[in-house]
PATIFI-719434 format. One record per residue: residue in three letters; x, y, z of N, C-alpha, C in turn. Coordinates in steps of 0.02 Angstrom, whole numbers, padded with zeros to 5 digits, always signed. Layout:
// PATIFI-719434
alaXYZXYZXYZ...
// end
This chain:
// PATIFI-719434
unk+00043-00060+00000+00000+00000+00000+00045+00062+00000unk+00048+00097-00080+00102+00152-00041+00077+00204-00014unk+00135+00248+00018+00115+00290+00049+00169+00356+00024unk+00119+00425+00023+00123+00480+00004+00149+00532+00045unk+00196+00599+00057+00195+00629+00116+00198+00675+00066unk+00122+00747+00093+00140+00815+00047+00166+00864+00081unk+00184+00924+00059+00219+00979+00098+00191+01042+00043unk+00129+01070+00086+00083+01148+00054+00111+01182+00106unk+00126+01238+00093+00099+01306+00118+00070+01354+00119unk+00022+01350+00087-00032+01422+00078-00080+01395+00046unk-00153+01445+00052-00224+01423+00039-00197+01395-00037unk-00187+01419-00070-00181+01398-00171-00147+01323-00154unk-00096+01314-00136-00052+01255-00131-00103+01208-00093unk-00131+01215-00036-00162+01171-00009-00225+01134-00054unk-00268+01194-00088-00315+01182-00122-00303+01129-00184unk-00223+01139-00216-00196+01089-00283-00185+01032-00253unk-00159+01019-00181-00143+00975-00178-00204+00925-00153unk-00255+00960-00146-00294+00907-00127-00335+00886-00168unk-00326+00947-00240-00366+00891-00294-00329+00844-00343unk-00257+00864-00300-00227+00793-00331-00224+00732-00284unk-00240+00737-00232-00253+00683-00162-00311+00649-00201unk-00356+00706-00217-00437+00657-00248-00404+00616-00302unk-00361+00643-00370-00353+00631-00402-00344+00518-00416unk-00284+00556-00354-00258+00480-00319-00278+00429-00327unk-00323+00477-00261-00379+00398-00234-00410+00366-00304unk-00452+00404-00334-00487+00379-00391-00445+00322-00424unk-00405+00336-00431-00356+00291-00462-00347+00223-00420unk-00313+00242-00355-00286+00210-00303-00318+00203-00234unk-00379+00191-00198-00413+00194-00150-00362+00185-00095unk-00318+00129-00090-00286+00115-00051-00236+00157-00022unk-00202+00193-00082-00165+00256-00066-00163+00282+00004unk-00111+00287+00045-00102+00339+00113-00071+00415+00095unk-00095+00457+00143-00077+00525+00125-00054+00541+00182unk-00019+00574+00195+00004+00623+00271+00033+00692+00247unk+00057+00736+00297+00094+00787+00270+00056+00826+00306unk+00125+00922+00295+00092+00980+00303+00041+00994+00244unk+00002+01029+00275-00053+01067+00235-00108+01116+00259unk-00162+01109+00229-00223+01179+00273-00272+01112+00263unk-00348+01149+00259-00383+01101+00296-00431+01086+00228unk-00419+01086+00167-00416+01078+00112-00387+01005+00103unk-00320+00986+00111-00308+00938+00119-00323+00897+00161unk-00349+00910+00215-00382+00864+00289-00438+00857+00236unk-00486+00873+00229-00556+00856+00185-00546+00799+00133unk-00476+00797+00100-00453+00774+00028-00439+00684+00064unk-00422+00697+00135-00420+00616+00156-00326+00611+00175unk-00323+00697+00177-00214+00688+00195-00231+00670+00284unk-00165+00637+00330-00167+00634+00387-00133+00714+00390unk-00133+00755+00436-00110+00833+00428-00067+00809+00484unk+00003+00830+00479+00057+00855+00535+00042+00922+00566unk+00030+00970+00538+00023+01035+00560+00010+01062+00505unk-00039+01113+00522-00083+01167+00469-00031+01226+00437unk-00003+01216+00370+00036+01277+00364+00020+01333+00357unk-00053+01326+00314-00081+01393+00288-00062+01473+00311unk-00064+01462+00380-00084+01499+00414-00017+01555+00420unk+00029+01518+00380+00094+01558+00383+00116+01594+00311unk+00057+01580+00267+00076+01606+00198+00082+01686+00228unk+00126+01712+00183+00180+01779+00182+00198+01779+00096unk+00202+01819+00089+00218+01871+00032+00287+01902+00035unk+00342+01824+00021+00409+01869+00035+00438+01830+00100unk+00512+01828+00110+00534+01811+00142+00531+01865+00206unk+00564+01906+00199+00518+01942+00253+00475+01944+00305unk+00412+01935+00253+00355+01921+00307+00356+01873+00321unk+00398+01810+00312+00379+01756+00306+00422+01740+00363unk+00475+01782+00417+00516+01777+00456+00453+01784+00493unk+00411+01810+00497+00366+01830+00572+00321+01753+00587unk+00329+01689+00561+00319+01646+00568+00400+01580+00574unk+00421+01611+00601+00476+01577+00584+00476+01509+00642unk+00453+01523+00705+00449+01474+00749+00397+01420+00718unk+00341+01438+00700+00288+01377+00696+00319+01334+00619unk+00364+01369+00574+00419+01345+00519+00457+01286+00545unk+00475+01304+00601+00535+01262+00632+00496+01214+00654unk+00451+01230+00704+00400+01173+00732+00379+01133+00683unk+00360+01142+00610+00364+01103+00560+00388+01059+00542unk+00450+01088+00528+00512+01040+00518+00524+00986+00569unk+00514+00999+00613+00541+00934+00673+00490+00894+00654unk+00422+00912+00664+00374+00857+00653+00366+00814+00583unk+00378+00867+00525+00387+00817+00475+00471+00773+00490unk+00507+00794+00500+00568+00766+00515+00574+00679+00543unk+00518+00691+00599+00509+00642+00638+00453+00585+00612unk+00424+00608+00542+00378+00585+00511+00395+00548+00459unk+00462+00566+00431+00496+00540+00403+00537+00477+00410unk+00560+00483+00460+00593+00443+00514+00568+00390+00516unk+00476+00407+00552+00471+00333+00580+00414+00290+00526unk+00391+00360+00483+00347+00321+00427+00363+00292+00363unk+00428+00322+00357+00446+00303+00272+00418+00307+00228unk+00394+00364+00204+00340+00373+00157+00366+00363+00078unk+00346+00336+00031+00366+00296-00036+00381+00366-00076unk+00355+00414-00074+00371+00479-00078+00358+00542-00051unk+00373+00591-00073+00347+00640-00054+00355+00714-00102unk+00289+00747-00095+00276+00776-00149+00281+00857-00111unk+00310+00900-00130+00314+00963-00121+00264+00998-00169unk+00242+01061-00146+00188+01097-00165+00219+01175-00177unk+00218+01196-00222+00226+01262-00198+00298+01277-00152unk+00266+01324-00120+00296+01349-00070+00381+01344-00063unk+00402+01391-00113+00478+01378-00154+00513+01384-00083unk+00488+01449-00037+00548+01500+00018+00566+01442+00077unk+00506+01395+00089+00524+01349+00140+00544+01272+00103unk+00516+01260+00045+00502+01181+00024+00588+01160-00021unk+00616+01234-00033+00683+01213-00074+00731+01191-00031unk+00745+01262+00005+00788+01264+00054+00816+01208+00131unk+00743+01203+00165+00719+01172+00200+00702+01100+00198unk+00643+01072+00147+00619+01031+00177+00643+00999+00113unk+00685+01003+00051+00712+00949-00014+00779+00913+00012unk+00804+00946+00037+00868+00931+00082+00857+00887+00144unk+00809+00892+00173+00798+00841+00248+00773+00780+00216unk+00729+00780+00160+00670+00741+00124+00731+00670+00112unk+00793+00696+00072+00846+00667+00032+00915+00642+00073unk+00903+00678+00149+00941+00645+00222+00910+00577+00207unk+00847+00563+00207+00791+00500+00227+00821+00463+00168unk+00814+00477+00101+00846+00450+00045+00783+00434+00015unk+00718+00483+00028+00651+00474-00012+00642+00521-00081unk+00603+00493-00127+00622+00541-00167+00565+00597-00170unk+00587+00637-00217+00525+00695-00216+00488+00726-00281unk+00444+00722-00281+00381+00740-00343+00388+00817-00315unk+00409+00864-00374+00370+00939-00354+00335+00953-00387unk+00265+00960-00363+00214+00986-00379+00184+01049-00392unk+00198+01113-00433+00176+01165-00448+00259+01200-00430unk+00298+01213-00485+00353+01264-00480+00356+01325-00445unk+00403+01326-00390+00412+01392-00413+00442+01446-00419unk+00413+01490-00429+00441+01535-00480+00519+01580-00513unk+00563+01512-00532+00625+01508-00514+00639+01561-00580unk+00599+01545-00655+00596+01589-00706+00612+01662-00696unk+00563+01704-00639+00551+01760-00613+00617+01779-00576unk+00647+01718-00526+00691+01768-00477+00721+01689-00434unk+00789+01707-00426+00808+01647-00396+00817+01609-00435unk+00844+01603-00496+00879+01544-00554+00946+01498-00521unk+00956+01550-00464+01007+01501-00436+00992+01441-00403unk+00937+01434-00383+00916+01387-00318+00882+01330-00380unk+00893+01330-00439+00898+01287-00475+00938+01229-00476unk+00993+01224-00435+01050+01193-00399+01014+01142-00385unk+00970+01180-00330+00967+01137-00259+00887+01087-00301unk+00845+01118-00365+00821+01074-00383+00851+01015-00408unk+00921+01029-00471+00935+00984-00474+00958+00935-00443unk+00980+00937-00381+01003+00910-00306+00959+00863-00299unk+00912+00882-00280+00860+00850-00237+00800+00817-00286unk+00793+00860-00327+00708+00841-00372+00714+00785-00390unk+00680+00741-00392+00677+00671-00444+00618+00692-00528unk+00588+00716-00496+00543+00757-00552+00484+00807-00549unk+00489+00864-00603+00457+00910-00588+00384+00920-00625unk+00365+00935-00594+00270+00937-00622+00262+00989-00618unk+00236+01029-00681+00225+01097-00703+00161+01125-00734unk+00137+01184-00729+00083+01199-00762+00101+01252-00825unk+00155+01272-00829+00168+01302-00883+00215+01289-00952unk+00189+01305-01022+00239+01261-01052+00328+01303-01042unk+00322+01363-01029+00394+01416-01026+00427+01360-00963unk+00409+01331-00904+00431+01316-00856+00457+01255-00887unk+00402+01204-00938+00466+01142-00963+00532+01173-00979unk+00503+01244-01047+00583+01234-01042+00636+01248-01016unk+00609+01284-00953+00667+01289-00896+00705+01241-00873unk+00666+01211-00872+00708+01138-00821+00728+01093-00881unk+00696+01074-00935+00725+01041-00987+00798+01053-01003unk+00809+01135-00999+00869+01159-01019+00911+01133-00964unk+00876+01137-00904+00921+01132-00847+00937+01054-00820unk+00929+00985-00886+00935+00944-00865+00866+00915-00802unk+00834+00959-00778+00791+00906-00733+00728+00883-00740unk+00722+00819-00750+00653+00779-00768+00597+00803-00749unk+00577+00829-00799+00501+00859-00800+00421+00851-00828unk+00373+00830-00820+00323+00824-00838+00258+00902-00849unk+00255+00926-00913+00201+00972-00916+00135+00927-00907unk+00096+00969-00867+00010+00947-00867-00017+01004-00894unk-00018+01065-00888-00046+01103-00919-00079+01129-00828unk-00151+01171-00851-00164+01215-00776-00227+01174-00781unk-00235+01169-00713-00307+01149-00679-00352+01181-00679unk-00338+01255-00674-00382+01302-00688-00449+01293-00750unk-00406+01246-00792-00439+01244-00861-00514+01220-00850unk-00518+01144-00781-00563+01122-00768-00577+01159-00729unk-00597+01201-00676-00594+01194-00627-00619+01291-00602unk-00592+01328-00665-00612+01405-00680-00687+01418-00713unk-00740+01377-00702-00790+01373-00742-00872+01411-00692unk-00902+01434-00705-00965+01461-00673-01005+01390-00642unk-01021+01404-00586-01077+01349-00548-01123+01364-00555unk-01160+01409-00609-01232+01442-00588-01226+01492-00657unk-01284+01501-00705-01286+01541-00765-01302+01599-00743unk-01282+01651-00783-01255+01737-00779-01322+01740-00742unk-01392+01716-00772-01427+01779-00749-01470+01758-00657unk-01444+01700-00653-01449+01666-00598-01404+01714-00538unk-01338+01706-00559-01297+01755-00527-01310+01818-00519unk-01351+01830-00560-01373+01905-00560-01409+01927-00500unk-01449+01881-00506-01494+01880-00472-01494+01859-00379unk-01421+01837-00382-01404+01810-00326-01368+01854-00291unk-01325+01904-00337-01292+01960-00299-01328+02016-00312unk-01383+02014-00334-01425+02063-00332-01388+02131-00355unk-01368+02112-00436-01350+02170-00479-01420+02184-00509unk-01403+02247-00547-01410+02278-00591-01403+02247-00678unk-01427+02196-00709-01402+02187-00764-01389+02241-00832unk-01408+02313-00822-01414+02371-00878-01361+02379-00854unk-01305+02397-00785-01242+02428-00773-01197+02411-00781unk-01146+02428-00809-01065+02407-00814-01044+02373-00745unk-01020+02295-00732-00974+02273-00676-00912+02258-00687unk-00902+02299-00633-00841+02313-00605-00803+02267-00557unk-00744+02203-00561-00740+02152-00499-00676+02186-00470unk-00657+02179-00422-00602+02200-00369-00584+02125-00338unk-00522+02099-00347-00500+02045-00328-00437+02068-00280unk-00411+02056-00235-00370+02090-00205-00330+02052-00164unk-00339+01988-00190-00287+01925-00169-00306+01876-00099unk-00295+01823-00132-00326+01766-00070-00297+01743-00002unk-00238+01809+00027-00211+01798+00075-00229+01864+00103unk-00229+01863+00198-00256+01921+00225-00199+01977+00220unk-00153+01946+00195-00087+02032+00192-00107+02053+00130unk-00119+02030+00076-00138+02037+00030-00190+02098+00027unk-00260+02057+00068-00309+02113+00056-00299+02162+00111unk-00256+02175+00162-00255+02227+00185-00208+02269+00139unk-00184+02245+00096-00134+02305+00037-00172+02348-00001unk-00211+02268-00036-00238+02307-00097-00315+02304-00102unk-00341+02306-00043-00415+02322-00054-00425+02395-00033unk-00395+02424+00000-00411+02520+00004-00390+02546-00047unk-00339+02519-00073-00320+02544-00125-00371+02542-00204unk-00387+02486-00203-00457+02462-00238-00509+02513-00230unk-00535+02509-00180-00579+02525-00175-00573+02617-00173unk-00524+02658-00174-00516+02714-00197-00507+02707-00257unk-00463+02679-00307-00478+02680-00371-00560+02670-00393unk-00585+02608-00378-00670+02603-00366-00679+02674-00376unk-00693+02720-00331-00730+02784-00311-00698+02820-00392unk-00640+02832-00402-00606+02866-00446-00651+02846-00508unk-00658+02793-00533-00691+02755-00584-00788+02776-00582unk-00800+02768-00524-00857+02779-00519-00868+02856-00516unk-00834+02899-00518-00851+02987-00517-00849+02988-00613unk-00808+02964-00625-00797+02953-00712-00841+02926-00741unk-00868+02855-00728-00904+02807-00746-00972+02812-00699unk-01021+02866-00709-01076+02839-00663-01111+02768-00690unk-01161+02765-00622-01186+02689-00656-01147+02619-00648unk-01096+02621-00632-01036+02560-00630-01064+02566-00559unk-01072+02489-00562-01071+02451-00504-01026+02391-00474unk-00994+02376-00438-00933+02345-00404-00968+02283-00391unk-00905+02244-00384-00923+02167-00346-00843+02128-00344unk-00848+02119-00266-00807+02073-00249-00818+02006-00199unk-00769+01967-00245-00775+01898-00228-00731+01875-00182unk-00754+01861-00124-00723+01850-00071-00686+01769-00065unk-00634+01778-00074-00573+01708-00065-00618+01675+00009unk-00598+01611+00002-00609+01564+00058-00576+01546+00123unk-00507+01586+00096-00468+01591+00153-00471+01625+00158unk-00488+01707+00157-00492+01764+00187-00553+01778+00229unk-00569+01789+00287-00639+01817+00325-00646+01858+00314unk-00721+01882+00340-00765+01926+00325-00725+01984+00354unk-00709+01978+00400-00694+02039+00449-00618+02090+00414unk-00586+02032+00375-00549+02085+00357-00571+02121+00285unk-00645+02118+00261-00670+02150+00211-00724+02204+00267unk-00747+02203+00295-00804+02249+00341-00789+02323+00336unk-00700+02327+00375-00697+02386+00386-00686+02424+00337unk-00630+02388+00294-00624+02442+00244-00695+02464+00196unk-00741+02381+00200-00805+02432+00153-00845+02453+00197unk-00829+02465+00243-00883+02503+00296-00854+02592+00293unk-00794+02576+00275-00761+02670+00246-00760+02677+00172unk-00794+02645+00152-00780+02657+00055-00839+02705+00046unk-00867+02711+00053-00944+02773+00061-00957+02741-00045unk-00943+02659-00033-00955+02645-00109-01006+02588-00095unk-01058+02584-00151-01084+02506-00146-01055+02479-00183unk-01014+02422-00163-00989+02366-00141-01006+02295-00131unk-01057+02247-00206-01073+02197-00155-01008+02146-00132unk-00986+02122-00087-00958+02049-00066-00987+02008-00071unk-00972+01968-00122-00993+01874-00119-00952+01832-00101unk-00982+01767-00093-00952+01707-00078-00964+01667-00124unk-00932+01610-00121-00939+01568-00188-00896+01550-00243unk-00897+01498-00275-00850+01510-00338-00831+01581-00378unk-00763+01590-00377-00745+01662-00411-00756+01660-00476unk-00789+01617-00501-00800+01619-00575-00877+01633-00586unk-00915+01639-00545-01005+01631-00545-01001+01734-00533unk-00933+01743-00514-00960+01830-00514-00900+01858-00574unk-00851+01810-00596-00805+01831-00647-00842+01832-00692unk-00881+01801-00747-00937+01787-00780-00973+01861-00789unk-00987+01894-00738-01036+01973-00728-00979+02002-00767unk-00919+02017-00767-00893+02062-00742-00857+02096-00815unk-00868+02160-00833-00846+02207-00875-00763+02207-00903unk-00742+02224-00819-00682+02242-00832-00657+02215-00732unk-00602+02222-00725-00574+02211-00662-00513+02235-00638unk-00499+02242-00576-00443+02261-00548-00419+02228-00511unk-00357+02176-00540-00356+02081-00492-00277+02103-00460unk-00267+02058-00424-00203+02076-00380-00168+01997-00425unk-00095+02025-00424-00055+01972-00475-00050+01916-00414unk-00057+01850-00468-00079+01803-00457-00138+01765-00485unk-00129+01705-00447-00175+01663-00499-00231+01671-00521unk-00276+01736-00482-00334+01760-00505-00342+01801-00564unk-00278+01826-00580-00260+01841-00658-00286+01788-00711unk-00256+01733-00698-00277+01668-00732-00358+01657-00733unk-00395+01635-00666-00467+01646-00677-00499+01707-00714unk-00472+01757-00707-00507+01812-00745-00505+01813-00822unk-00428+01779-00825-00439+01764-00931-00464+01730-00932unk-00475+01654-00896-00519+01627-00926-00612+01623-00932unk-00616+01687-00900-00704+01720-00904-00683+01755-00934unk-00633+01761-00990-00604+01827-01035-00628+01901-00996unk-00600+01912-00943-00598+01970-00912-00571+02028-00933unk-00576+02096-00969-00513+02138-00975-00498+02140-00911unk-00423+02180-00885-00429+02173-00828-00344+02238-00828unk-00344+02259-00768-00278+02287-00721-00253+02243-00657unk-00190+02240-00698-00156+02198-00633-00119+02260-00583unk-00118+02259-00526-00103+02288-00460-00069+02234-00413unk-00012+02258-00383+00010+02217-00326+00036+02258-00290unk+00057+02261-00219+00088+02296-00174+00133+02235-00113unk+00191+02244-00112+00215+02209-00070+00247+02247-00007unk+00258+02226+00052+00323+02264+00092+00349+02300+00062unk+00389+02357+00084+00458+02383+00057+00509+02335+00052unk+00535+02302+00111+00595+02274+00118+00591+02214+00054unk+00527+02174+00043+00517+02126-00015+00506+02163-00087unk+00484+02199-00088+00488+02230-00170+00577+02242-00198unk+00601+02276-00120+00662+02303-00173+00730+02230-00164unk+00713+02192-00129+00753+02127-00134+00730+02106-00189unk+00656+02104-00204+00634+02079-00288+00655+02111-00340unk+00667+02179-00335+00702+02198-00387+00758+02197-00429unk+00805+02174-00353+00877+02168-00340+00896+02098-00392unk+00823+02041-00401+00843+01963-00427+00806+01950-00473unk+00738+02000-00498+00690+01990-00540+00706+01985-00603unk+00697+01938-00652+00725+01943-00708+00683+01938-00775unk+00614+01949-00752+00591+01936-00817+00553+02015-00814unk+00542+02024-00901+00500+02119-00884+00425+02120-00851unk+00385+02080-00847+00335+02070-00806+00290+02003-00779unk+00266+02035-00725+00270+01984-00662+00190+01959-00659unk+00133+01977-00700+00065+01962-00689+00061+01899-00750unk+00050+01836-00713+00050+01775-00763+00032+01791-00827unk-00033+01799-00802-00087+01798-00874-00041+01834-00927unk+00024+01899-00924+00079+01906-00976+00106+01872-00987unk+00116+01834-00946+00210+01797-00940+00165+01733-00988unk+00110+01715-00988+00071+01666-01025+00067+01688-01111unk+00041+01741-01098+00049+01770-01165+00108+01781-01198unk+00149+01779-01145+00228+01820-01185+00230+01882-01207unk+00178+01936-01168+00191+02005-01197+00140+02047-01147unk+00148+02111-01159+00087+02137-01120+00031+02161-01121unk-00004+02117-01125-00073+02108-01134-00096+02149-01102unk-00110+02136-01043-00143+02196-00996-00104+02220-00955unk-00128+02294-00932-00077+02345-00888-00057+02302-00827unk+00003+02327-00796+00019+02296-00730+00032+02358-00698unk+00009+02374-00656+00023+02438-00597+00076+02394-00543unk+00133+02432-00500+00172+02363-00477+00208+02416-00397unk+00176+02430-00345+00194+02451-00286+00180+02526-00318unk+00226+02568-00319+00231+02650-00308+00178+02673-00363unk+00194+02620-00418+00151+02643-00482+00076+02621-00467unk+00066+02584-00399-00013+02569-00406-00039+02619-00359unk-00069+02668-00394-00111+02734-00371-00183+02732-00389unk-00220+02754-00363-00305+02745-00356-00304+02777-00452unk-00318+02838-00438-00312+02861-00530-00283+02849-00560unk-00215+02808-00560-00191+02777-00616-00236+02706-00638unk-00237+02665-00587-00294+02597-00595-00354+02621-00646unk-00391+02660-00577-00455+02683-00634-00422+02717-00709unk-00398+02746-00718-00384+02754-00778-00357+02734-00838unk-00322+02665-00815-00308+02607-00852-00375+02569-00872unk-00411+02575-00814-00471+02520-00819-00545+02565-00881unk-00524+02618-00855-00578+02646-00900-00541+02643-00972unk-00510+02652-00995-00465+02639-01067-00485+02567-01083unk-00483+02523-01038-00508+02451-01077-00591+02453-01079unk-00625+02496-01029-00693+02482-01032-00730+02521-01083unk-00678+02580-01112-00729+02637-01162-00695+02626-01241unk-00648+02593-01223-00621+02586-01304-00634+02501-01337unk-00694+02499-01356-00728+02452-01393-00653+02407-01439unk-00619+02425-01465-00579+02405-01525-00515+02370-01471unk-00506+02387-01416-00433+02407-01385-00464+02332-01348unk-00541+02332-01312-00552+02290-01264-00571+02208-01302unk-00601+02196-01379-00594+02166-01412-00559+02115-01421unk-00480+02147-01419-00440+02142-01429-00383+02103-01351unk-00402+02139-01321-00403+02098-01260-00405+02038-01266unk-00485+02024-01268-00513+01954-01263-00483+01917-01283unk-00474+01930-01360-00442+01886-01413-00373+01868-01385unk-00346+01901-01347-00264+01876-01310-00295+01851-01266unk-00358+01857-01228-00361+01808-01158-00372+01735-01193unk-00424+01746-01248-00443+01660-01271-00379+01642-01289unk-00324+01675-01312-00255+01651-01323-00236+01620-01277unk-00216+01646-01244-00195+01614-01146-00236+01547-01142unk-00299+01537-01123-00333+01482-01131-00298+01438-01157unk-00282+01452-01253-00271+01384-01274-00177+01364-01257unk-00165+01419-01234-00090+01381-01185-00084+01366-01125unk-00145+01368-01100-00134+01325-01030-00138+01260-01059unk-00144+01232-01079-00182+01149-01106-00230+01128-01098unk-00248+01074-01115-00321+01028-01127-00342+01037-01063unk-00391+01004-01051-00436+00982-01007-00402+00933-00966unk-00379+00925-00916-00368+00842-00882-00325+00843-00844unk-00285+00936-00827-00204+00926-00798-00188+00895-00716unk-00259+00866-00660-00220+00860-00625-00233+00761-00628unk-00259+00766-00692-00290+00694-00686-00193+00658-00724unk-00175+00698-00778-00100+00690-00778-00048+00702-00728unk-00081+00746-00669-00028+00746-00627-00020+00672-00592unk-00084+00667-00561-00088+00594-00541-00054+00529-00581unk-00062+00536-00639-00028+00495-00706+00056+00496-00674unk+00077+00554-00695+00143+00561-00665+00162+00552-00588unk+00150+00556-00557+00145+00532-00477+00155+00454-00467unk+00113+00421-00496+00119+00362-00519+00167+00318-00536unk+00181+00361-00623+00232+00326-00629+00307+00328-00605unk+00293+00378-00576+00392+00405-00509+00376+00334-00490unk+00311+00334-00447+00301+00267-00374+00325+00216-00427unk+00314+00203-00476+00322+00124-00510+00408+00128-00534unk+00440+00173-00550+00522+00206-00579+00554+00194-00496unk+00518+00215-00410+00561+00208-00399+00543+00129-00356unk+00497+00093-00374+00488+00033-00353+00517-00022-00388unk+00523-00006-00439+00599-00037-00489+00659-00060-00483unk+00663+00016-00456+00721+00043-00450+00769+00022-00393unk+00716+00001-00345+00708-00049-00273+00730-00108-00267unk+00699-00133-00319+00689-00207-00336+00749-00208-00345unk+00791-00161-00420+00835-00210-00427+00910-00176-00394unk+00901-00147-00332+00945-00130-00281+00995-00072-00306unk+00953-00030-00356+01013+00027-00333+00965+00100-00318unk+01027+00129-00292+00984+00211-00285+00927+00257-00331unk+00884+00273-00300+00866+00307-00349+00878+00386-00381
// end
């Protein structure tokens, strides 16, 4: 019966990995799971060592103000390792702790390791490419630019393409939704996405939501809607729209049942970039990080822009506003340029349905599982006939 050990750190990572846990089972009932994760993976049928979620950070940096319950991590998977011997183990994400940290202890044990969702070594940190080739046995990717990163770089890689593909789709038809967030169907919508971690939306939802106002003195009639992430609570959306003197609805629910409404948007970089092309969203990308993390990013950043849905396209599709440059009237005024120029926003689209057809087919975590697989059978082989893997 083999057995699996994952390592997530943050709501996105937890959420992939547990629809590749489902993936599994389907395949493999018998399958065992353990590992860090959030409670995404507890649902999916993982045994949980400790909840990481709770330490996602934006940056090494912030990511020091969790540094004890990091460590507390480590011992426990450490000791998990030890006495369970897990047939593998699959890393998620979470490049700042899962390279450094936990590929190196994984390969003390002499287990091997599936990484599951890159990252973002393309962007920043090409050096710590090392320590993949070190440690990785093979890499599982959602982008085709990322094969050829590692192709070049010698390390065994499998493209699946993005999950998103399945998985970015409406639960409920437009006018159902309509009707559920109790729009307006004659008014222009407006979505404000502002990232699925709580540092996140304390950055860039005032900021939002003053651009909002800016847009709406320009644009009467525009009406707003934001879709509230699952890991973020209510409470850290209240106050700030309890000072926006804007209506504002907040929903819950699949982000695609209010992406679907939506005109135009103002998404925080990240993967909600991705959901928004694929409801062909025009859209403004906005991000705000720390000080101390922007200008270390600057210091190693190597590609000219940082909002997927470009780096997918290979060009710049839509505006990116990026810390100093993301100002309330600059946003709105990006956003109104895609919403009043008919020819310009068109045109958009036609690059978002582009994006679409390069994420890949339909089926990517049902290939991840494919690949997962066949490591377990390469290194059960590999076992058999007594040498390293």
């Amino acid at each position: 019966m083999p057995s699996l050990c994952f390592v997530a750190g943050d709501p996105s990572g937890d959420a992939h990995a547990a629809r590749l846990v489902r993936a599994l089972h389907t395949k493999s009932p018998s399958l065992t799971c353990s590992g860090l994760g959030g409670p995404a993976m507890a649902q999916a049928g993982v045994r949980l060592l400790d909840d990481l979620t709770a330490t996602a950070a934006i940056g090494p940096f912030d990511a020091a103000r969790h540094l004890g319950r990091l460590l507390r991590a480590k011992r426990l998977l450490a000791d998990h390792l030890r006495d369970a011997r897990p047939d593998l183990v699959i890393l998620v994400d979470f490049g700042d702790f899962n390279l450094p940290v936990v590929a190196p202890l994984v390969k003390r044990h002499q287990i091997p390791i599936l990484y599951y969702i890159s990252p973002q070594l393309w962007a920043w940190g090409r050096w710590r490419l090392r320590s993949v080739q070190r440690h990785v046995d093979r890499m599982v990717v959602f982008f085709p630019f990322e094969r050829r990163l590692y192709e070049q770089a010698g390390v065994a890689v499998t493209w699946v393409g993005h999950p998103l593909i399945d998985s970015a789709r409406p639960s409920i038809p437009s006018e159902e939704a309509i009707r559920r967030f109790g729009l307006n169907p004659w008014r222009r919508t407006v979505g404000l996405l502002p990232g699925s971690r709580m540092a996140e939306v304390r950055r860039h939802l005032p900021l939002m939501l003053a651009a909002a106002r800016a847009l709406a003195w320009q644009m009467p009639g525009a009406q707003f809607l934001l879709p509230r992430a699952s890991s973020v609570p209510h409470e850290c959306f209240t106050s700030a729209l309890a000072r926006a003197r804007l209506d504002v609805r907040l929903v819950d629910g699949p982000v695609a049942d209010a992406l679907q409404l939506m005109d135009g948007a103002m998404v925080a970089s990240g993967t909600a970039t991705l959901e928004a092309a694929l409801c062909e969203v025009p859209m403004v990308v906005v991000y705000r990080a720390s000080w101390p993390t922007y200008l270390a990013a600057r210091m190693v950043v190597r590609v000219p822009r940082i909002a997927m849905v470009n780096l997918v396209a290979e060009r710049a599709l839509v505006p990116e506003l990026i810390q100093h440059r993301a100002r309330p009237q600059r946003i709105a005024s990006a956003l109104l340029e895609l919403l009043r120029n008919d020819e310009r926003c068109a045109a958009v689209r036609e690059g978002l349905r582009e994006v679409r057809r390069r994420l890949g087919p339909p089926g990517a975590v049902e290939r991840a599982a494919a690949a997962v697989f066949d490591l377990l059978q390469t290194v059960s082989d590999t076992f058999q006939s007594g040498k390293s893997v």
